[in-house]
N, C-alpha and C positions, 0 to 999 in steps of 0.2 A: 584803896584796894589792898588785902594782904599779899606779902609773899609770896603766895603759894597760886595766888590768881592771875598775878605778874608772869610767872612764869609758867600760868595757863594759856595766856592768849595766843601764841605762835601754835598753839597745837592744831586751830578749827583748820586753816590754811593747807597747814603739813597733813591733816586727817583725812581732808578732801580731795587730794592729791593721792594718798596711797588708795584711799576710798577708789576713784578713779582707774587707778591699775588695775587693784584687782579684780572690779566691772569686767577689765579689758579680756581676763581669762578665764574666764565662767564658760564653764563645760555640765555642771551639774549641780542639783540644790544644793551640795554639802558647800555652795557658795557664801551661803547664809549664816553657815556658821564659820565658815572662816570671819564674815563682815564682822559680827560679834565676838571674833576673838583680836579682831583688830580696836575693837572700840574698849574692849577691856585693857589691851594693852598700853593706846591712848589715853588712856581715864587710869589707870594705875587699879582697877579691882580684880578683885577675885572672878568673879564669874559674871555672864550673863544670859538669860533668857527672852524669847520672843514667845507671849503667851498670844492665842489667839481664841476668840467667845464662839461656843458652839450652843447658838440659841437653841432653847426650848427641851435641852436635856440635864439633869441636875434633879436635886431635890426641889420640891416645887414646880418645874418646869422653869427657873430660870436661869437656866443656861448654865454650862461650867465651863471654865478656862482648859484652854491644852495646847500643850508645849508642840510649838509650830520649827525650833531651833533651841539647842543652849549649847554654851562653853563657858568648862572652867576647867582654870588651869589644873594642870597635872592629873586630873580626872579622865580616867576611860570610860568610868561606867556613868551616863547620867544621874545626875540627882534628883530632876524633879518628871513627872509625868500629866498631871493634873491640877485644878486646885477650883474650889466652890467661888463663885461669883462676891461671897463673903469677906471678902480677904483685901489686901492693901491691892493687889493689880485687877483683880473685879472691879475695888470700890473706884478705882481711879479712871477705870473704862467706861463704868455708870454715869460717873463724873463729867467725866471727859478732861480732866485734870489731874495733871501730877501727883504723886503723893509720894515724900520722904520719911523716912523711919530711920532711928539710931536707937537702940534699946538702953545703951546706955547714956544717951544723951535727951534729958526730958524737953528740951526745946523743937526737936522736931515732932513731937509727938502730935497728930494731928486730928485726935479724939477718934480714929479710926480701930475698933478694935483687932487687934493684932494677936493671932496666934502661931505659935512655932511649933512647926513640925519638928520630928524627932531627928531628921534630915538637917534643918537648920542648928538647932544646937550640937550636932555632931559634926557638923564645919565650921563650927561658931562664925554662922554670917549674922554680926548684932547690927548691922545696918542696911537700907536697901534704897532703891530709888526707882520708884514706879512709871512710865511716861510714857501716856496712851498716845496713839497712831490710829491711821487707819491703812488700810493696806489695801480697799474696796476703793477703786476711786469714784463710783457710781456716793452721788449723796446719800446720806443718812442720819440719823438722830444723834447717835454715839458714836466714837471709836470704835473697833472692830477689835483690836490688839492692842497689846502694851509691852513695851520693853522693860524689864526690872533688871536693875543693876547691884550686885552682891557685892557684901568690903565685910572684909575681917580685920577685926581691931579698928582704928581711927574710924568717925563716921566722915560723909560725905561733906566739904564744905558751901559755902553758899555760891562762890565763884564756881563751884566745879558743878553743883546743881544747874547752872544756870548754862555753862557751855555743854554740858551734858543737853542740856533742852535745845541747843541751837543746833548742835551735833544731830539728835533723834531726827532732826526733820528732816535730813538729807538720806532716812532709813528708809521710806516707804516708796520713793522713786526707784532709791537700788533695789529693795524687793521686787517691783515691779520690772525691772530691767533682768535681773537673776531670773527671773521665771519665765518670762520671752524667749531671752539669749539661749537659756539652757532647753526649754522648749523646743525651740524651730529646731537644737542640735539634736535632740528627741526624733523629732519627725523624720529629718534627714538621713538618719540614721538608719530608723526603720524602713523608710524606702527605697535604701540604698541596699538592705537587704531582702527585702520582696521580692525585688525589682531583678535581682542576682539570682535568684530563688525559681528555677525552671522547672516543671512537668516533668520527670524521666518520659523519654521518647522509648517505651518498652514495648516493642508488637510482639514475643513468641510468650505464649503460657508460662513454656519454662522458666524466661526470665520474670513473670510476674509471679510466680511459684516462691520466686527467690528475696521477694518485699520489693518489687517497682513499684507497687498501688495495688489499690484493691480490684481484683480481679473477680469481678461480682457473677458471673455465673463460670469460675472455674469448677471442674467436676470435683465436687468433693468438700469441699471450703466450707467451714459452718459460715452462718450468716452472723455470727457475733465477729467483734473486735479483734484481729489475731495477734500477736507480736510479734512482730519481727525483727531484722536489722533494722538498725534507724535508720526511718526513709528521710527524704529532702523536705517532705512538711514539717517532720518531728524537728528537723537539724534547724530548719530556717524560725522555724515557734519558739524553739530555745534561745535563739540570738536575740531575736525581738523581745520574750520576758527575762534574758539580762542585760537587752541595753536598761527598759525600763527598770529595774529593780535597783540598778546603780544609779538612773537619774533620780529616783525617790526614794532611794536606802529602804524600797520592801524588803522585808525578810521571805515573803512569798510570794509567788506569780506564779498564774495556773491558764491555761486555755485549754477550752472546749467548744468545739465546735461540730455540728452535724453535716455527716458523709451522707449523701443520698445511697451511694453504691453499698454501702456496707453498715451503715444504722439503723436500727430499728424507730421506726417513726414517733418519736417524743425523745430519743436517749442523745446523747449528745457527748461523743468520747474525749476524756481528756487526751490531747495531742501532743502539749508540752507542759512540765514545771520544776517549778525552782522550789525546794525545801531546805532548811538546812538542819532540820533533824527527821528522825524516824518517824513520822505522823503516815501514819498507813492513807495513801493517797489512792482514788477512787479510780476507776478507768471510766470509769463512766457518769453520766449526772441523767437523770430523769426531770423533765420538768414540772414543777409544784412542792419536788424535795429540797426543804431549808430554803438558805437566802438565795444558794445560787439556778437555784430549782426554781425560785421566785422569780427574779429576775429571766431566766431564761422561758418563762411563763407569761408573762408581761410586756418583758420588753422593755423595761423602766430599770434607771441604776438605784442601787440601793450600797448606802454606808453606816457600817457601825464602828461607833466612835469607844474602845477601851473595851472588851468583853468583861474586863473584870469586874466594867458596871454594869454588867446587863440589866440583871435585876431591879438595879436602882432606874434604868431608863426603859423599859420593858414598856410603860405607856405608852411613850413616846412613838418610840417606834411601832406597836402595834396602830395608833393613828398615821402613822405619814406612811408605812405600808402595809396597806389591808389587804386582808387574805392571805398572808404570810401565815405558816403552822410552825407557832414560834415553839420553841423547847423551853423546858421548866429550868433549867439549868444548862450552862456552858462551861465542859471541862475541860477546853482544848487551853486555857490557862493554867491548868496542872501539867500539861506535855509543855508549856514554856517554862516552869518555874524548874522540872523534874531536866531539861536541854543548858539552862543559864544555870545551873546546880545555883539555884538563891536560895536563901533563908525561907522557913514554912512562911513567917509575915510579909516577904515583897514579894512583888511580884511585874513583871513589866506588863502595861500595856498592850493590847493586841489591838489595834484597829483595821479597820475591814472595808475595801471598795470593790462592787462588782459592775462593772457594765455591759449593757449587752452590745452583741453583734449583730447590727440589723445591717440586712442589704436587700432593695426594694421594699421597705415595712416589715419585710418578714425575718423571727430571728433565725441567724443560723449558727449562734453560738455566745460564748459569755470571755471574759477577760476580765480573772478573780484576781485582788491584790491584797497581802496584809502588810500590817509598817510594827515593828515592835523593836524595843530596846533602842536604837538611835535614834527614833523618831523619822518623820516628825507625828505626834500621834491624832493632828488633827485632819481628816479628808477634807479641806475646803474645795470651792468649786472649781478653785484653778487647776487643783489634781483631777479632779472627775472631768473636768473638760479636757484636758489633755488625756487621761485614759481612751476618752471616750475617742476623741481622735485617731490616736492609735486604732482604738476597734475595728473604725470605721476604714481604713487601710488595709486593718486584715481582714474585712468582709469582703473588698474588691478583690483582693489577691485572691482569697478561698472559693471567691465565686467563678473567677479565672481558672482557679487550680481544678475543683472537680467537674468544670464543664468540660476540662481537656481531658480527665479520667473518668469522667462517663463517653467520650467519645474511646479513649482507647479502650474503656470494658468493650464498647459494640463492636469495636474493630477486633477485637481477641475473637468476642464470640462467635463473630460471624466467620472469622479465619477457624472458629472450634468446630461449628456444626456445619460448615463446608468441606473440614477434612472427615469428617463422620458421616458425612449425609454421603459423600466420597467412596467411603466403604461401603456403604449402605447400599448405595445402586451400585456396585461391582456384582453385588448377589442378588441385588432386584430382580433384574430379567430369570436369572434361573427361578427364582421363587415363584413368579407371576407366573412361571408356566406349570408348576403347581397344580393340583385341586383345590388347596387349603392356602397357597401362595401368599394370597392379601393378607389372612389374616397374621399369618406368620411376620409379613411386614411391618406389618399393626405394631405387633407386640415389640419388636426390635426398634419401630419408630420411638411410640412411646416409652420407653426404656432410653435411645437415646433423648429424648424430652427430659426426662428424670435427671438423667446425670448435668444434660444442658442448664438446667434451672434448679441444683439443690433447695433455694429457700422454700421451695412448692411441694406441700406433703398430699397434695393431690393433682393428678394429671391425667386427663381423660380425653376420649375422644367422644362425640354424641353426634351421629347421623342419622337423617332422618329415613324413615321405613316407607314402604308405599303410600301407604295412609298419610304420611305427613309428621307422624309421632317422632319424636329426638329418641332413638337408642341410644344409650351408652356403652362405649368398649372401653376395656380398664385395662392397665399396666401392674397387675400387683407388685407388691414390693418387696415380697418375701419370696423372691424367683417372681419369673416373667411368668404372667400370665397369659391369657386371653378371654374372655369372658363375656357373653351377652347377660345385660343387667331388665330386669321387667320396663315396661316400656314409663317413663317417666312425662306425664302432662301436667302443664301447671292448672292451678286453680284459676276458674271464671272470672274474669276484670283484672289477671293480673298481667296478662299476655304483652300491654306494652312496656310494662315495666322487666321484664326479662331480660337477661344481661343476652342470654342465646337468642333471642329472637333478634334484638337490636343489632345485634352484630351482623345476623345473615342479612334482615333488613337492608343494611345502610349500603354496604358491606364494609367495615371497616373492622381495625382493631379496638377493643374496648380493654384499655391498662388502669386499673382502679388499685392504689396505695391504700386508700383506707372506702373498704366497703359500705360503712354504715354514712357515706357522707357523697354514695352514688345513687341517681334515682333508678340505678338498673341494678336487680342483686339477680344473680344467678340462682337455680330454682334447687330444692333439696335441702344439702347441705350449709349451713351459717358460714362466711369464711369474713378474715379482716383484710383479704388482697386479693386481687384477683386480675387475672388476664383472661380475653377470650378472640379467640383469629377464625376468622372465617375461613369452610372449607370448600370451596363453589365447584365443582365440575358439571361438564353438559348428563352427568348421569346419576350424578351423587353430591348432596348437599350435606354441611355437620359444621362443627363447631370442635377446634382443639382449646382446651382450656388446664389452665392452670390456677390452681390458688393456693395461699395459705392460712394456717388455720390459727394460729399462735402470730404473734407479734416479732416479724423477720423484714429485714430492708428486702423492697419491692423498687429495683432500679429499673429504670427505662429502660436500661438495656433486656430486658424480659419481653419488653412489645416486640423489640425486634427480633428478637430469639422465635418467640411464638407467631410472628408472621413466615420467616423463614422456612420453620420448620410444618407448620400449615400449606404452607405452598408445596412443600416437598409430598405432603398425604395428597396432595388434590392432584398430584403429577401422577402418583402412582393409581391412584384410582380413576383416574382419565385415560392411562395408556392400559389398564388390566385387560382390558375387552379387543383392545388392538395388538396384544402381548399375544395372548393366545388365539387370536385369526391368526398372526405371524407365525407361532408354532406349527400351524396344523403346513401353511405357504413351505418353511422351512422343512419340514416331516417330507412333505413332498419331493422339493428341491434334495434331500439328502437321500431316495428312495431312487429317485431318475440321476443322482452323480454315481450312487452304488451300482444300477445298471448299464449304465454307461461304462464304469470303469471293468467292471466283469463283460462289456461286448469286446472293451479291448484287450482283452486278459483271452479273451475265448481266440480273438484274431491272432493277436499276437503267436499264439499255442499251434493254431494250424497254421503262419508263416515259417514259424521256424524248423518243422515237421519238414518240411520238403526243401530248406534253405541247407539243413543240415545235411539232407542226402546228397544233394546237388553238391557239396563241398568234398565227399568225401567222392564221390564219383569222380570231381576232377584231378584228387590228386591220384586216384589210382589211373586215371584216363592220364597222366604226366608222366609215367612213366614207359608207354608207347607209343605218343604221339611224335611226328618227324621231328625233328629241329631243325626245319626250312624258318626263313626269318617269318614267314608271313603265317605259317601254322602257330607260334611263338606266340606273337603278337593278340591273334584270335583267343588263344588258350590264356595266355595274361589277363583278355579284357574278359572274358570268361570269369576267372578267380575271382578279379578285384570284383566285377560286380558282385558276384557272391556274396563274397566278406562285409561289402558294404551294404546289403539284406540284408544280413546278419546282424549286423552293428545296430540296421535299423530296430531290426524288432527286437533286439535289446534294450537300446534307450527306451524303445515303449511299453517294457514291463518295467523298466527303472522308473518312468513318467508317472506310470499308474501307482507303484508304491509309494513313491513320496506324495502321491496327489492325494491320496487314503489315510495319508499321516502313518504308514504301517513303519518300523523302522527296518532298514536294509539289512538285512543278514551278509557279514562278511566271515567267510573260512578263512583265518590268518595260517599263514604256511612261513616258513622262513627260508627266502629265497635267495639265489645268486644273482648279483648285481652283471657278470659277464654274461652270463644264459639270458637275462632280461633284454639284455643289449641286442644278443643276435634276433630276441621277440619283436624287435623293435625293426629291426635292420628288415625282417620276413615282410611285417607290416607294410611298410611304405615301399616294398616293392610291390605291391598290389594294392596299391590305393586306386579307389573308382573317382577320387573327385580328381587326381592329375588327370585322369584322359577324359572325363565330363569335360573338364573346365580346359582341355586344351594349353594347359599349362606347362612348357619346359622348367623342371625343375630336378635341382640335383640334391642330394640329400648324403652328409658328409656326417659317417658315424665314426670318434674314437672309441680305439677299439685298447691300446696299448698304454699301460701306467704305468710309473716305474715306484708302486707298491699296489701291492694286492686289496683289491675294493671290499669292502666289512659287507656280508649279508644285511638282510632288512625281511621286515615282517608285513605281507601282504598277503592280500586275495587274488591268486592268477587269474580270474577271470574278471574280476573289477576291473584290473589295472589291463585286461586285455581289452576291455570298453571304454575305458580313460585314455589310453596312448591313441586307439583310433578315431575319436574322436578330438585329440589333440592337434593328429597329424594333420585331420581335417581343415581343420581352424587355419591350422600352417600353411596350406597349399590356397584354402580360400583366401587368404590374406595377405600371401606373399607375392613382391613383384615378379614378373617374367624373367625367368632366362635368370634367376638370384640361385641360392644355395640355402638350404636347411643346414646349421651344425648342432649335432645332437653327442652329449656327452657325460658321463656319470663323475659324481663325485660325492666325498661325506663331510660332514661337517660336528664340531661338539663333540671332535674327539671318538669318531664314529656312533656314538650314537644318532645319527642323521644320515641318511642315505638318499639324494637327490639324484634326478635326469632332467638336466639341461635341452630346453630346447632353443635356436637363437636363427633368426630369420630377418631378413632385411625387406621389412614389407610399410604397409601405411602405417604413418607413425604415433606412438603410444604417450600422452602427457601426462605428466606425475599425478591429476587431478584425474584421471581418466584408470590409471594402474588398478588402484585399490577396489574401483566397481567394476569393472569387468567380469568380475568372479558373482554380478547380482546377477538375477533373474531379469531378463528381459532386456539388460541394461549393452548400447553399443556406442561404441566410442564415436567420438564428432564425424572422423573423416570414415570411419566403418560405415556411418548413416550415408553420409556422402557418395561414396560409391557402388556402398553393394544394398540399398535400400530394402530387397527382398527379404534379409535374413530377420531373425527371430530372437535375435541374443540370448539362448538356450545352450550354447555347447561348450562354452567355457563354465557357465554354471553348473552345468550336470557334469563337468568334470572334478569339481568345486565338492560337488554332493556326494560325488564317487568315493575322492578320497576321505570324507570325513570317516565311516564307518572302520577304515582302516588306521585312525589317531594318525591321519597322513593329511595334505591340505596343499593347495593350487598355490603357488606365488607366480605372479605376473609383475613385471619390472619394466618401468616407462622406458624411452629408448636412448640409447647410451649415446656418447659423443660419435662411436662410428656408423651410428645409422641401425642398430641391430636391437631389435626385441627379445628380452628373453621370459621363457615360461619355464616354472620347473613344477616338477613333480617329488614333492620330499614327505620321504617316508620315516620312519622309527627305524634305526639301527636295533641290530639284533645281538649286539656284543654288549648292552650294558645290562 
């Protein structure tokens, strides 16, 4: 053994060892070519490649070689990309045996003919060492691949050919180990980002106005692809084609996938990709258009191995995929050569894998990859199965993703033509009562239909006429219409096939995406979508419909839209005929509240006629009656009754005006807060409910301040109906044998001018304060003892003062036991 073979043999041991580590850290193919620059290093050459055979394309049909891995030292740019079946690493795979070459040594020469690329004498590699593998572990006839090994200067010796051979064989397990390992880290990866990768929870328009998803019947929205922010599908599609792009060193990765909500039925919008030069990239793919048009046609993956042989493999591939509408030419290798600024003569590689995205058989999109410049440039099937893998993850994901955004489109929509149908009967009932009422509905219905479903450039209603016949009423589009269209009957024998008959029939919704593949078409007009909602009522039969005429996504959420809004016609046209019986009931009712309120408007007019005279009679009768205690007494209960007549058939023309909705006329005067005092002090010395009710009560007016009280702005005669009815309330509510304190004050710097009233009567809790001032409304222990009353006279004091920008406060009752009311007015000083 020479030398040099001597101090060969420690190497397999130590090879297989570092072999072994760096198994240990395999994250991605580019593991492959680390292993070949480990075996260069070990072996002392220049460089090495891992060619692999791509049957049945080449000249002839048999097969050509392509570069699966290479390294060589101090090279960044590859050297080799290809090479014909003709050549030392074909013949050797043919073979299934080795083949060595030294150009300048005629001993190895192994009658193989041998040509050199311009490649090769410009790194002057004059010797090499060919040594087929297989890398398929399923049997076969040949090898699959070959390793060729590069040396500049000295050739190869025969000790190093030989541990070179024993080396190789330890290649196609770690091949096989690199592509598992870095695989499953593939998969993991991706479904660790799927998996991260959640629905935005978006329920208001607004926020899906703003890119949450597509919001397929927002008002207004075309039915094409919009751009927006990047959503969570585009951000999560990006991470998955660049984990893959750095496990396979693509230079491209593209996905496309079909929206139900927002695609048009065949088009399939790209979501995410990776480019790294200016290659004007598509939003969209149609299927049947090119490779990826093919495949997303099919269903089947399709690879093209080096575009810049198309030409040369053009047969090939038109047999293994038929039906494909191949091009005469591919110049997407001038946008690589015009990106890698190369020479007009090289050019790198482009190879090409699409797979589709099937979930339940059906596709719903594709996962485009190309590989150029690093390689590696052959698709074998362990890439197309691992693509394919990935797909299939993000078909489960995307079927996940848009079931949850076709439920939030329905939940948008139905939140949309709820707040609209909302609007809609706030005005119904006036309209129903109408002449023309319905139709006016119509048109406002249909018109919201319109804005509900933009992708529908028609939207009709058709109900039937006595005879049975469907009229049509329309929405036009150029302003609302309304319009009766000639009576539309279909043709003899086709009546079951009718989309409207079917509908009223069954009664169901009838949601048709692609018309020409329903056995019910709608009569008339041609359409390629179509919805139709039954309109049932006990009086009135029809059909609302929708459809479109052009090629627009038709999403489910449409049926629900058009049942909704179907229900909503059948509401109105079931209540039209009990709308207006209700009018004429109500005409009535507001005819008998009118005269009723004019009997008590006529009463009121002759009480107060004779309450007045009797008032004034007694104060003139007051100044000659005796002042024996008991004549006093008589003439007091005399007054107070009076006053309290009075008082009466005041509230009952205040009663009648608010009852009429009329607003209260107040004459603001600018009054004295002392002069109101002593109105006050006159008052409650002639109250009729002290001596009805048998009540000792004392009533304590301050009179003395030590500063003068700020005017305030009032209607003397309001505030002379409001105090006596206040007082009222006081004596009805206060304990026996207690004290009234009544007292003025201002507040806010005089602009406020209050009269305290404070009584120690049933008590007032914080929860009870603030209603007291309602209609009707009596406090717990009020219910409790005085059951009779009507809880009317705090609120009509309530109502009194509003007309005056004045207003009731009632205050629960304090630690010593005392309620207070006050009366606050608008100071007149600001």
């Amino acid at each position: 053994m020479s030398q040099t073979a001597e101090a060969s043999v420690p190497l397999l041991p130590a090879f297989a060892v570092n072999l072994h580590n760096l198994l240990m850290k395999v994250e991605s193919l580019s593991a492959i070519r680390e292993i070949l620059a480990l075996y260069v290093e070990q072996f002392q050459a220049f460089g090495a490649a891992l060619w692999e055979v791509a049957e049945g394309v080449g000249p002839d049909r048999k097969g050509r070689l392509f570069i699966q891995a290479q390294y060589f030292e101090g090279m960044d740019e590859p050297p080799f990309y290809h090479m014909d079946m003709a050549s030392v690493s074909g013949h050797c795979i043919r073979q299934n045996s080795p083949a060595v070459h030294c150009k300048s040594d005629g001993r190895w020469d192994s009658g193989i003919p041998v040509s050199y690329p311009e490649i090769l004498e410009r790194l002057n590699l004059n010797s090499f060492i060919s040594i087929p593998i297989r890398l398929n572990p399923q049997p076969q006839q040949f090898a699959d691949a070959a390793i060729t090994f590069y040396r500049q200067g000295r050739c190869f010796t025969t000790e190093e050919f030989g541990l070179l051979r024993e080396a190789v064989k330890l290649f196609p397990s770690a091949y096989r180990s690199v592509h598992e390992r870095a695989s499953l880290t593939l998969i993991k990866d991706v479904h660790e980002i799927l998996r991260a990768s959640h629905f935005p929870d978006v329920e208001t328009p607004a926020d899906s106005a703003q890119g949450g998803g597509h919001p397929s019947l927002a008002p207004g929205q075309p039915a094409d692809r919009v751009e927006t922010a990047p959503r969570q599908e585009r951000v999560a599609m990006q991470k998955v084609l660049g984990k893959i792009a750095r496990h396979f060193q693509f230079v491209e990765a593209t996905v496309y996938l079909h929206n139900p909500s927002t695609d048009v039925p065949g088009r399939f919008s790209e979501v995410a990709a990776i480019w790294p030069w200016s290659v004007p990239s598509l939003h969209f793919y149609v299927q049947g258009q090119g490779g990826t048009g093919w495949v997303l046609q099919t269903g089947h993956p399709l690879r093209l191995l080096d575009m810049a042989l198309y030409s040369e493999d053009r047969e090939y591939y038109e047999d293994n995929y038929p039906g494909m509408d191949w091009p005469d030419r591919v110049d997407i290798k001038q946008e690589v050569r015009r990106h890698f600024q190369l020479p007009a003569n090289e050019i790198f590689p482009l190879s090409y894998v699409c797979v589709p995205i099937l979930h339940d058989g059906t596709v719903t999109g594709a996962l485009r990859c190309a590989i150029a410049r690093s390689g590696p440039y052959h698709v074998d099937d362990d890439i197309v199965n691992v693509v394919s893998t990935t797909a299939d993850m993000i078909a489960d994901w995307w079927d996940q993703w848009t079931r949850q955004q076709q439920q939030r489109d329905e939940r948008q929509s139905a939140l949309s033509i709820m707040s609209s149908l909302g609007a809609a009967n706030r005005r119904a009932v006036e309209l129903l009562q109408q002449p023309a009422g319905l139709e006016k509905i119509i048109v406002r219905l249909l018109d919201l239909c319109r804005k509900s479903v933009p992708q529908a450039d028609i939207v009709e209603l058709w109900l039937q006429d006595p005879t049975g016949i469907l009229v049509r009423t329309e929405a036009g589009f150029a302003g609302v219409s309304y319009r009766k269209t000639a009576s539309v009957e279909e043709p003899a024998g086709s009546v079951k096939h009718n989309a409207f008959r079917y509908s009223l029939v069954t009664p169901s919704v009838l949601h048709v995406e692609r018309a020409y593949v329903s056995p019910f078409v709608p009569p008339g007009r041609p359409v390629l979508s179509f919805t139709v909602a039954p309109v049932i009522t006990k009086d009135a039969r029809g059909v609302l419909y929708f459809a479109a005429t052009q090629e627009v996504s038709w999403p489910g959420a449409i049926s629900s839209a058009a049942s909704a809004l179907a229900d909503q016609l059948a509401l109105y046209l079931s209540f039209q005929r009990q709308i207006l019986g209700l009018k004429d009931v109500q005409d009535k009712l507001q005819k008998s509240a009118h005269e009723q309120a004019q009997f008590f408007l006529d009463f009121q007019h002759q009480l107060r006629t004779p309450i007045y005279i009797a008032r004034n009679s007694l104060d003139q009768l007051g100044r000659f009656i005796s002042a024996s205690p008991e004549c006093t007494r008589v003439f007091n209960a005399l007054s107070s009754s009076t006053r309290r007549a009075g008082t009466v058939a005041n509230n009952l023309q205040f009663f009648v005006s608010l009852a009429q909705g009329k607003p209260v006329a107040a004459i603001i005067e600018r009054l004295s807060a002392e002069l109101m005092l002593g109105e006050i002090e006159q008052a409650y010395n002639f109250l009729y409910s002290k001596g009805a009710l048998n009540k000792r009560l004392e009533f304590a007016i301050r009179k003395e301040y030590p500063f003068p009280l700020p005017t305030f702005e009032g209607d003397p005669k309001l505030i002379e109906l409001a105090i006596d009815n206040i007082l009222d309330n006081a004596v009805k509510y206060s304990f026996h044998e207690s004290e009234v304190l009544i007292e003025a004050g201002s507040a806010l710097y005089g602009r406020e001018v209050f009269f305290s009233f404070r009584n120690r009567g049933l008590p007032i809790t914080p929860d009870d304060a603030p209603r007291l001032a309602e209609r009707g409304f009596r406090g717990t222990k009020a219910r409790l003892v005085s059951p009779e009353g009507t809880g009317i006279g705090l609120w009509a004091v309530a109502e009194m003062m509003r007309p005056m920008s004045g207003r009731l406060e009632v205050k629960p009752t304090n630690a010593e036991g005392l309620n207070e009311f006050r009366l606050c007015f608008r100071g007149s000083l600001w």
